[in-house]
C-alpha positions as a Markdown table, in Angstrom:
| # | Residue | x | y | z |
|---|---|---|---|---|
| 1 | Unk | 0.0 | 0.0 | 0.0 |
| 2 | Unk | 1.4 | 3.7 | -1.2 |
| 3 | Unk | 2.2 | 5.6 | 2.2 |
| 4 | Unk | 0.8 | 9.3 | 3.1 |
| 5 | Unk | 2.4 | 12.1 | 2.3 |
| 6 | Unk | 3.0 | 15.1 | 5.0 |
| 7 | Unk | 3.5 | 18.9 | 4.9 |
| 8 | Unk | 5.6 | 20.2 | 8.1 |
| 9 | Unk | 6.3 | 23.7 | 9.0 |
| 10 | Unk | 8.3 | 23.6 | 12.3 |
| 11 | Unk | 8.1 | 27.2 | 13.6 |
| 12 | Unk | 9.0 | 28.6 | 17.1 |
| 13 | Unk | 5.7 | 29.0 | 18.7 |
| 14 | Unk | 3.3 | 26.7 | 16.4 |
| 15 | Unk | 4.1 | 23.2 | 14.4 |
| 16 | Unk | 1.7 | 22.5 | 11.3 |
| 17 | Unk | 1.4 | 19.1 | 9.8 |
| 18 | Unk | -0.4 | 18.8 | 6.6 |
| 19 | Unk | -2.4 | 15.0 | 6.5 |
| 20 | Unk | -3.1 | 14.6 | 2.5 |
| 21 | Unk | -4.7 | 11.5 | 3.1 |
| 22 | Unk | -6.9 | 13.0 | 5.7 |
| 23 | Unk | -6.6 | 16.7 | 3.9 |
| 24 | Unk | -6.6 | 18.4 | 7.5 |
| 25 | Unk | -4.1 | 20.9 | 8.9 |
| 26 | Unk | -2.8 | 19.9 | 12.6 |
| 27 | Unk | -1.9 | 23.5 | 14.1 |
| 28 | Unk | -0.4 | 23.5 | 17.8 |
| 29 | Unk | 1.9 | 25.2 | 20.0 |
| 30 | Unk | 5.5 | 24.0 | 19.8 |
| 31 | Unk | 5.9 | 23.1 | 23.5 |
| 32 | Unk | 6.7 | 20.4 | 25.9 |
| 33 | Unk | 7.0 | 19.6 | 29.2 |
| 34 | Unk | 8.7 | 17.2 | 31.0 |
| 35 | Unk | 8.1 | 15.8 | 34.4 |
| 36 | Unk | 11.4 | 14.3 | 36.4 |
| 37 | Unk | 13.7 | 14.6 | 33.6 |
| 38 | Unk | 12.6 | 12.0 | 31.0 |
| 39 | Unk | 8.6 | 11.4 | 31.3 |
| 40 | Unk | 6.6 | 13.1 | 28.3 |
| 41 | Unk | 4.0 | 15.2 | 30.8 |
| 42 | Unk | 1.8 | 16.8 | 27.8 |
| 43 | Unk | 2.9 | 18.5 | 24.4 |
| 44 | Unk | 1.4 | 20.9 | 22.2 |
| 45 | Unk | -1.8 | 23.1 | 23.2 |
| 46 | Unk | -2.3 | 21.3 | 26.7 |
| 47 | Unk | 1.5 | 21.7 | 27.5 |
| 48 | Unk | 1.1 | 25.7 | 27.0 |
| 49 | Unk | -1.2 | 25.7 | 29.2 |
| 50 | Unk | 1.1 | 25.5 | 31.7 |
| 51 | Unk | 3.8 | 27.6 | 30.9 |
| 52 | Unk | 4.6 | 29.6 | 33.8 |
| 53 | Unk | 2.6 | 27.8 | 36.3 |
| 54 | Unk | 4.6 | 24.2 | 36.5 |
| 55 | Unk | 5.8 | 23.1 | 39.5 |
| 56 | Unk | 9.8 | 22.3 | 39.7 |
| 57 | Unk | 9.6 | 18.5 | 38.5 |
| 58 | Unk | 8.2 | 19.8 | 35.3 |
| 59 | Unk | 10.3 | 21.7 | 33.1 |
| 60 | Unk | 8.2 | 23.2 | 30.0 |
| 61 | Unk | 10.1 | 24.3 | 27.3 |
| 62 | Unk | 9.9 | 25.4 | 23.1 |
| 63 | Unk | 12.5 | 23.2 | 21.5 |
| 64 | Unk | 12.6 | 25.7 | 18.7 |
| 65 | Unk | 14.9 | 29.2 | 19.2 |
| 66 | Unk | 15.3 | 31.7 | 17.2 |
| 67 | Unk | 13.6 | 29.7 | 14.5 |
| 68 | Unk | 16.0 | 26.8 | 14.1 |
| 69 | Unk | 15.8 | 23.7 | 16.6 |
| 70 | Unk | 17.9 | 24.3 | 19.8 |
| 71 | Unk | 16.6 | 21.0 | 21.1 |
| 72 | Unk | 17.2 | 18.2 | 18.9 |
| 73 | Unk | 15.8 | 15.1 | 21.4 |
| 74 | Unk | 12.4 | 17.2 | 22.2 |
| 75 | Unk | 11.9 | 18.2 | 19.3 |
| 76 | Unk | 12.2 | 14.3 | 18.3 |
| 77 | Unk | 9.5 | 13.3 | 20.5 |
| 78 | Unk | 7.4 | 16.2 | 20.0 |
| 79 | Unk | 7.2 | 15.6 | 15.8 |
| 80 | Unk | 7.0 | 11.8 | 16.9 |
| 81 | Unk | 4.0 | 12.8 | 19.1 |
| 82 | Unk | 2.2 | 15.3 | 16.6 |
| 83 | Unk | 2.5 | 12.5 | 13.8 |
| 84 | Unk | 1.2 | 9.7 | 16.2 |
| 85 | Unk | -1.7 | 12.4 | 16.6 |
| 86 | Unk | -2.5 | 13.4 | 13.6 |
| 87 | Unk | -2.8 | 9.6 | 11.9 |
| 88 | Unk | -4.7 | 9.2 | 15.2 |
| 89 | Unk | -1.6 | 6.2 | 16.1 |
| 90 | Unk | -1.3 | 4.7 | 12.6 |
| 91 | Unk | 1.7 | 3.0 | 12.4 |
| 92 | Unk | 4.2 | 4.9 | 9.4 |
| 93 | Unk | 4.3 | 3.4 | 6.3 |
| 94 | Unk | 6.7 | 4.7 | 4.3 |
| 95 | Unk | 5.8 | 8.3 | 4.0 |
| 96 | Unk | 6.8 | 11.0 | 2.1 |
| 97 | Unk | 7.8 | 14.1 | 3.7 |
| 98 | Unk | 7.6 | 18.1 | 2.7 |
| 99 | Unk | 9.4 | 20.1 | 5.1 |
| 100 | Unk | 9.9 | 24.0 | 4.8 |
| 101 | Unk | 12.7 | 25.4 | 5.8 |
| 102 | Unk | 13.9 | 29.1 | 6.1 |
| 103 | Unk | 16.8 | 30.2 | 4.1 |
| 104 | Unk | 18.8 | 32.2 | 6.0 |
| 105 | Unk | 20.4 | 30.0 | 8.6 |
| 106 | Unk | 23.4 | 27.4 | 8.0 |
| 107 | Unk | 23.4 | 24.3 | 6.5 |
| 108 | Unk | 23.9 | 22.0 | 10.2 |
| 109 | Unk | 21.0 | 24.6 | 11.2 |
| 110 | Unk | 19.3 | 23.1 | 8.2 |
| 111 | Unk | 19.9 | 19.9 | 8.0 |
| 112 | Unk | 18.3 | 19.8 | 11.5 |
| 113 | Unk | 14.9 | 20.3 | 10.4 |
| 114 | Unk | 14.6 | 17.5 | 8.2 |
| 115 | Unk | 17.0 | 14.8 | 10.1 |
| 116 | Unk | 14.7 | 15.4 | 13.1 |
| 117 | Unk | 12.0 | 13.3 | 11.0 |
| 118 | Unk | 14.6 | 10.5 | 10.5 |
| 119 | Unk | 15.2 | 10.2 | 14.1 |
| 120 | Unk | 11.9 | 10.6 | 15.2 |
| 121 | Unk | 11.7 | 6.9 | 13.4 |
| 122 | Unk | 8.2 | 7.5 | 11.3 |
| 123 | Unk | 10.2 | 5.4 | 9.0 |
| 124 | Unk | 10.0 | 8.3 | 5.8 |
| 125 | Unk | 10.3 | 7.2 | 2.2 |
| 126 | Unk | 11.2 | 10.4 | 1.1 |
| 127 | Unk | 12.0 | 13.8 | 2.5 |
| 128 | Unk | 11.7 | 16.7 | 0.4 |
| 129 | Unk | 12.7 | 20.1 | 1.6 |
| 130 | Unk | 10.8 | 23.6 | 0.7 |
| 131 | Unk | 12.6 | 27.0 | 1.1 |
| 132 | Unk | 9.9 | 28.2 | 3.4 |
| 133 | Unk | 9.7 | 31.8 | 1.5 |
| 134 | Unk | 8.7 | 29.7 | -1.9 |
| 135 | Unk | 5.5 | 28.6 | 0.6 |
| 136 | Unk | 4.9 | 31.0 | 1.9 |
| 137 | Unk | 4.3 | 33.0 | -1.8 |
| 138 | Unk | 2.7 | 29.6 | -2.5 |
| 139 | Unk | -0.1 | 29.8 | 0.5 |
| 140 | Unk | -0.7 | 33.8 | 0.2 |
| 141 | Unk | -1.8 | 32.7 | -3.7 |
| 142 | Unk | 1.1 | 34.0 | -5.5 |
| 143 | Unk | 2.1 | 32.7 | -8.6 |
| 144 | Unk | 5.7 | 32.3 | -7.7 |
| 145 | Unk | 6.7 | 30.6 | -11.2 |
| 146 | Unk | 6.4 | 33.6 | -13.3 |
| 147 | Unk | 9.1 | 36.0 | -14.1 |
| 148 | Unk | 7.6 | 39.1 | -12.1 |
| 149 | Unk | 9.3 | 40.1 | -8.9 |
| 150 | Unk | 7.7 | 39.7 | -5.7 |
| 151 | Unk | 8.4 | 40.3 | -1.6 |
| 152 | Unk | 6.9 | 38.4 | 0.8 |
| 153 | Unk | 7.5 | 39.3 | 4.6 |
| 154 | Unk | 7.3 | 36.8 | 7.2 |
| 155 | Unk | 6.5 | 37.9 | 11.2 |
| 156 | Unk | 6.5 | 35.3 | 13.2 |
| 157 | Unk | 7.9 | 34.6 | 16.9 |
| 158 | Unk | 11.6 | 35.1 | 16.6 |
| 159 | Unk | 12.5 | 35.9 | 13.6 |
| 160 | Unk | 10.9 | 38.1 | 10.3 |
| 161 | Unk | 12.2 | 36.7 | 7.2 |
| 162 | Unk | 12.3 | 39.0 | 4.3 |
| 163 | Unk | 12.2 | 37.7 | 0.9 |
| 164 | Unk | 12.1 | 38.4 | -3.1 |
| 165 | Unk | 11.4 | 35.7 | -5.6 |
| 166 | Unk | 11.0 | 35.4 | -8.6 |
| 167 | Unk | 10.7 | 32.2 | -11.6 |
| 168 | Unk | 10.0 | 29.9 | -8.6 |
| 169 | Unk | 13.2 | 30.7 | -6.5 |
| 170 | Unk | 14.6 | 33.0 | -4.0 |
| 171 | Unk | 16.6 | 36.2 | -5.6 |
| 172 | Unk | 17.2 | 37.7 | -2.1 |
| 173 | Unk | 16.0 | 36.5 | 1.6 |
| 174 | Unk | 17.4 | 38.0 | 4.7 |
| 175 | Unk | 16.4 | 37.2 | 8.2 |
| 176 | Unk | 15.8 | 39.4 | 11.2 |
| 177 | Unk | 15.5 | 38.1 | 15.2 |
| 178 | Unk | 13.0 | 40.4 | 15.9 |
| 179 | Unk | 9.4 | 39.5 | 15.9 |
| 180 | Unk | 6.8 | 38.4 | 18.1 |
| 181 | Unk | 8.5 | 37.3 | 21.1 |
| 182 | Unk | 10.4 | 40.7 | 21.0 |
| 183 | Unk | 7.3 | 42.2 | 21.4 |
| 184 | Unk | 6.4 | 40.0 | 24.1 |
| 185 | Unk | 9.8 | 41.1 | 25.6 |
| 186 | Unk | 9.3 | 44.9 | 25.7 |
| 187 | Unk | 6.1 | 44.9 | 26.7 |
| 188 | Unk | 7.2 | 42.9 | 29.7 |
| 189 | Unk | 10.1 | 46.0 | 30.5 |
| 190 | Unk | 7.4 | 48.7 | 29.9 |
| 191 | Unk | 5.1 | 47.3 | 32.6 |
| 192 | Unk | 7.7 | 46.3 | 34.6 |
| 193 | Unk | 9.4 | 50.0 | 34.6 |
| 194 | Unk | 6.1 | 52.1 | 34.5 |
| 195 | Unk | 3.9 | 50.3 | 36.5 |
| 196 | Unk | 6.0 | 48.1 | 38.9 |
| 197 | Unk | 4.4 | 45.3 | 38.0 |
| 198 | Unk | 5.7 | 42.1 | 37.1 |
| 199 | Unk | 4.1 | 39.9 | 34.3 |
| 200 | Unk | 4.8 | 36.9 | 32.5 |
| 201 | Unk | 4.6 | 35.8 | 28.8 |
| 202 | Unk | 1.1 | 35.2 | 28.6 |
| 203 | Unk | -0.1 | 38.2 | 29.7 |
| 204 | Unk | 2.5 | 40.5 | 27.6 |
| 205 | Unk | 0.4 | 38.5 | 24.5 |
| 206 | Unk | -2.9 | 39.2 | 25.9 |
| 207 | Unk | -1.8 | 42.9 | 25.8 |
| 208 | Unk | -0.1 | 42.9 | 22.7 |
| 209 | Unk | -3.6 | 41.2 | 20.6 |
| 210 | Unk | -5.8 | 43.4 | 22.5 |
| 211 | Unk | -4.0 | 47.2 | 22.3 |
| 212 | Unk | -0.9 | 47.0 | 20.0 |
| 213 | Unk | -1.0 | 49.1 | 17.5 |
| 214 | Unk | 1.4 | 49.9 | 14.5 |
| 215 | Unk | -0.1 | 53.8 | 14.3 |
| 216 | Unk | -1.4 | 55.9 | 17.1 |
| 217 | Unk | -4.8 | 55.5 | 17.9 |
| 218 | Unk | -7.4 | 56.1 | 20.8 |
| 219 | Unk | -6.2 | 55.4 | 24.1 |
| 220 | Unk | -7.7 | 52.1 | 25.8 |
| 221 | Unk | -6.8 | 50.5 | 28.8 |
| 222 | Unk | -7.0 | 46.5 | 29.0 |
| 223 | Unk | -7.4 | 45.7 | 33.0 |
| 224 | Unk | -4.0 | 42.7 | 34.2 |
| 225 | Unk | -2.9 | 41.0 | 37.1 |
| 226 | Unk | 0.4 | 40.6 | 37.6 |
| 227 | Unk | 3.0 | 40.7 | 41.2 |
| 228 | Unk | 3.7 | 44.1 | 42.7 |
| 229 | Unk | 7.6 | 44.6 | 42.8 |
| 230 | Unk | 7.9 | 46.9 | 45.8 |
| 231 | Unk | 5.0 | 44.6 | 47.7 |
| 232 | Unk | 5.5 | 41.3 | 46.0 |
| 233 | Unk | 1.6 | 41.1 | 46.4 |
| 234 | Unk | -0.9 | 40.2 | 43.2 |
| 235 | Unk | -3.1 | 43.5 | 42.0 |
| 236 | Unk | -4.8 | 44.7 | 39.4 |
| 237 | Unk | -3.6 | 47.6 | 37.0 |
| 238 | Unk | -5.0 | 48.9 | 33.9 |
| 239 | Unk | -2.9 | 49.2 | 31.3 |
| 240 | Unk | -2.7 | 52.0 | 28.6 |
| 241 | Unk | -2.7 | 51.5 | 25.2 |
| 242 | Unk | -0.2 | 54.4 | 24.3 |
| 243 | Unk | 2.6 | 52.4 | 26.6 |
| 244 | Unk | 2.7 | 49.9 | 24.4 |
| 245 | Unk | 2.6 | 51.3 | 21.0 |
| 246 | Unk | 5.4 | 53.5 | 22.4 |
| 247 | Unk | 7.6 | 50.2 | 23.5 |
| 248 | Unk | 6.6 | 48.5 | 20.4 |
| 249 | Unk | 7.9 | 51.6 | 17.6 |
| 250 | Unk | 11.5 | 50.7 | 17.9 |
| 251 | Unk | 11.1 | 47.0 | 17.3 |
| 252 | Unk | 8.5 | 47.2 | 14.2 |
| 253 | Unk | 10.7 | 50.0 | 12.6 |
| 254 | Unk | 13.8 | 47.8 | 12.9 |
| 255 | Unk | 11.8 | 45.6 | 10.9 |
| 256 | Unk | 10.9 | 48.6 | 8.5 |
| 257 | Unk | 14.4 | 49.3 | 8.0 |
| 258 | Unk | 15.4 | 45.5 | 7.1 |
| 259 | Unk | 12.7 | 45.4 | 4.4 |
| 260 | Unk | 14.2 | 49.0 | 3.3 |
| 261 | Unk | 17.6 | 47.2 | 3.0 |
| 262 | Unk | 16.6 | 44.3 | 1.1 |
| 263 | Unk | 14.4 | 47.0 | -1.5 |
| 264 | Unk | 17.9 | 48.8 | -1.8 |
| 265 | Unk | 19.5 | 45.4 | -2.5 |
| 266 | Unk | 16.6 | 44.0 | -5.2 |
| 267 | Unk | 17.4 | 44.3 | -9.0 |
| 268 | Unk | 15.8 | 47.0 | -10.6 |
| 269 | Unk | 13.4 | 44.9 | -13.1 |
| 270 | Unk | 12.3 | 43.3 | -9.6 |
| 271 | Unk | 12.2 | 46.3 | -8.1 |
| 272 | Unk | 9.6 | 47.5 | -10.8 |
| 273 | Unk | 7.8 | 44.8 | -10.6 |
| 274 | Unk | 7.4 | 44.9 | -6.8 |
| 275 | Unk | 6.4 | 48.3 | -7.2 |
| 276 | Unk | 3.2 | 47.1 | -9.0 |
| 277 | Unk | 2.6 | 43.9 | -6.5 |
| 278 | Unk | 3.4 | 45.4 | -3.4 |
| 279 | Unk | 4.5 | 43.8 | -0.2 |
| 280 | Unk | 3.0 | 40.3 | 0.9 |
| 281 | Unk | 2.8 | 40.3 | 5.0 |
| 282 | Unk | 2.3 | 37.0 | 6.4 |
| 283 | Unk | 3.2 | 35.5 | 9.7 |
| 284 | Unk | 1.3 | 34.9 | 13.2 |
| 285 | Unk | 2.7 | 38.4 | 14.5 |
| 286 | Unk | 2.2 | 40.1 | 11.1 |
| 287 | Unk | -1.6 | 40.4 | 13.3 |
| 288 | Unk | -0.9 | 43.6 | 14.7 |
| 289 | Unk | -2.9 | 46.3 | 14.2 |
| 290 | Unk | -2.1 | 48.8 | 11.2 |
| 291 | Unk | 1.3 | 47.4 | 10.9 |
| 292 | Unk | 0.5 | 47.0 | 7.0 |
| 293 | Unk | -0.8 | 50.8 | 6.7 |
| 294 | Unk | 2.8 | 51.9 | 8.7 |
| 295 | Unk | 4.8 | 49.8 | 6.3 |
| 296 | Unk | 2.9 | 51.2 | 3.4 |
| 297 | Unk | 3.8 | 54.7 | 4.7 |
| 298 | Unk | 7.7 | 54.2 | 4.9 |
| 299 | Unk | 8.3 | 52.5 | 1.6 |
| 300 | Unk | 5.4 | 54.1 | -0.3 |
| 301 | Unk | 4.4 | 50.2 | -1.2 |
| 302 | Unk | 0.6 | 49.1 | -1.1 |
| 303 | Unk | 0.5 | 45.9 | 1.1 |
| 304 | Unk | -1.0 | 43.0 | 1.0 |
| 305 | Unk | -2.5 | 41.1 | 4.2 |
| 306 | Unk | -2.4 | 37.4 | 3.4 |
| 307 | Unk | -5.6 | 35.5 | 5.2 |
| 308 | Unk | -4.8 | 33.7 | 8.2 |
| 309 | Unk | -1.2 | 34.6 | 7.6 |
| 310 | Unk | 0.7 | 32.0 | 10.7 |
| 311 | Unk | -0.9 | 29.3 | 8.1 |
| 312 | Unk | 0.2 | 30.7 | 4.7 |
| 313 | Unk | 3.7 | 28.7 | 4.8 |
| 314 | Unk | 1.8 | 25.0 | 5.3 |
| 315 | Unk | -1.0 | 26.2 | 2.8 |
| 316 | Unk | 1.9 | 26.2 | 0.4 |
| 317 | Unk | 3.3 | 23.6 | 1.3 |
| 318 | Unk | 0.1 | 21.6 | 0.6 |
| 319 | Unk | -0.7 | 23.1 | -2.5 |
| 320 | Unk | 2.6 | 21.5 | -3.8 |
| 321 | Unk | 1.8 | 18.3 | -2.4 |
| 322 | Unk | -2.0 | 18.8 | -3.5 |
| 323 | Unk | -0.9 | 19.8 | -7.3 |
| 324 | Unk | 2.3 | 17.9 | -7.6 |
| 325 | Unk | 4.3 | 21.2 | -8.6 |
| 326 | Unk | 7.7 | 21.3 | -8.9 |
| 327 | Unk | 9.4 | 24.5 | -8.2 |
| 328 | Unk | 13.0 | 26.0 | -7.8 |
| 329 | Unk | 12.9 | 26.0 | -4.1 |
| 330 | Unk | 12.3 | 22.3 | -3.7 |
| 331 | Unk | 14.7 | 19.5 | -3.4 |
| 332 | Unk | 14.7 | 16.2 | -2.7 |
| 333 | Unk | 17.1 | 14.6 | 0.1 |
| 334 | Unk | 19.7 | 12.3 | -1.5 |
| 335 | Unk | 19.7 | 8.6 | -0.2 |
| 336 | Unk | 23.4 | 8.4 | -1.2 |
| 337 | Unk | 24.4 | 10.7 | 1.5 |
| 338 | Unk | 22.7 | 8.0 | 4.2 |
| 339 | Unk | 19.9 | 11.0 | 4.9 |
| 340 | Unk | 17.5 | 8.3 | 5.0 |
């Protein structure tokens, strides 16, 4: 019997694994926790939940950094988990495997993404790897094949990834570690300095979906609780909006000027074309509000917001799978090399 075939986009906060047999999208956090050292306590969605409230036996961690895999073993058993999950514990069969993978890392850093499948032992057939740019154009419904120039700009939890392709491939890609979880981070400072109030990771998110803002708007307050620092005691503090588009304007312009630099970098015949398809934002942090009207302003580039953008690079990754294209930014891992 013919095995499955599987999409896989490993990010830092989220893992997606396309089923084609099933045709369903597994989306969950890219989290364990492990209790005593070596016993699998939960993964996924039910191991978030307890991020920042385990007790010391249980250490809960993302195995993904910086968007490449920092921890080899757990992310192992966490891919080993997800596919148990979503064949609902069908033993493998000889799969084939899509995996996209950014560009602008090195080639160990690389090679990570796709030997983590090997040693998770779900026995694939074949493992292809996807520059995760090309899928990303792919899922936002770009035709990436032609000759005219496009950028696509990826926001995620780390790291924004910058990209122009063209004829299927990648002309230009560059890669910034600034994203969502820098957010996260100066939020955290802000309360911390203005407020005295000490919150955690969750929270700073909470805060950042509810009154982040790329442009100034309307001030709004979203009430938190979070640990006094001169008391040490729980409260309650409302928290304005203006704070946090003010500790979040350094951080989304540094990603302003990175685009900026790739646009000064970009052939001119690209260039010209980019001019007429404008800027494709994708990416789960790419969410915030008016960050596509502020990025219009500084290059004087109409934007495009792809739809449910944290799912645009495994919506690619399917359509290749789905259609059976072949593109530039695909390649297939040699056996000769002992890969598999």
């Amino acid at each position: 019997m013919a095995g499955n075939v599987y999409g896989v986009d490993i990010g830092t906060s989220n893992i997606k694994l396309y089923n084609r047999d099933k045709g369903e999208i597994l989306n969950e956090k890219n989290i364990i926790a492990i209790a005593n050292k070596k016993e699998v306590f939960a993964y996924g969605d039910n191991a978030f939940e307890m991020e920042g409230k385990a007790p010391e036996n249980i250490k809960v961690s993302f195995p993904v950094k910086d968007g490449v895999v920092a921890d080899v073993d757990n992310m192992c058993e966490l891919f080993k988990l997800f596919y148990k999950k979503s064949n609902k514990g069908k033993k493998a069969s000889g799969d084939d495997f899509y995996v996209a993978i950014p560009t602008d890392i090195t080639d160990v850093e690389k090679r990570a993404f796709y030997e983590l499948i090997i040693d998770a032992k779900v026995k694939p057939k074949n493992i292809y790897i996807i520059d995760k740019p090309v899928a990303d154009a792919i899922g936002a419904g770009i035709n990436v094949t032609s000759a005219q120039g496009v950028m696509v700009v990826d926001i995620g939890a780390d790291t924004t990834e910058i990209s122009v392709l063209s004829l299927g491939g990648i002309v230009i890609s560059k890669s910034v570690k600034i994203a969502g979880k820098k957010f996260d981070d100066n939020i955290i400072m802000t309360v911390k300095k203005k407020y005295n109030l000490v919150i955690g990771n969750k929270t700073a998110e909470t805060l950042k979906k509810n009154l982040a803002s790329a442009i100034e708007t309307e001030e709004t307050f979203l009430p938190i609780y979070g640990r006094d620092v001169v008391s040490g005691l729980p409260v309650k503090v409302e928290i304005s909006s203006k704070d946090i588009f003010d500790c979040l304007n350094e951080p989304i312009y540094s990603i302003i000027d990175a685009i900026k630099v790739i646009l000064e970098r970009t052939p001119p015949e690209l260039a010209a074309d980019i001019i007429d398809t404008g800027v494709y934002l994708s990416g789960g942090s790419s969410s915030i509000k008016n960050i596509n009207d502020l990025i219009a302003k500084e290059t004087g580039l109409k934007v495009v917001m792809v739809d449910t953008p944290e799912e645009s690079v495994i919506r690619g990754v399917k359509e290749v799978i789905t259609n059976a294209k072949e593109y530039v930014g695909i390649a297939k891992v040699p056996k000769e090399k002992n890969y598999i």
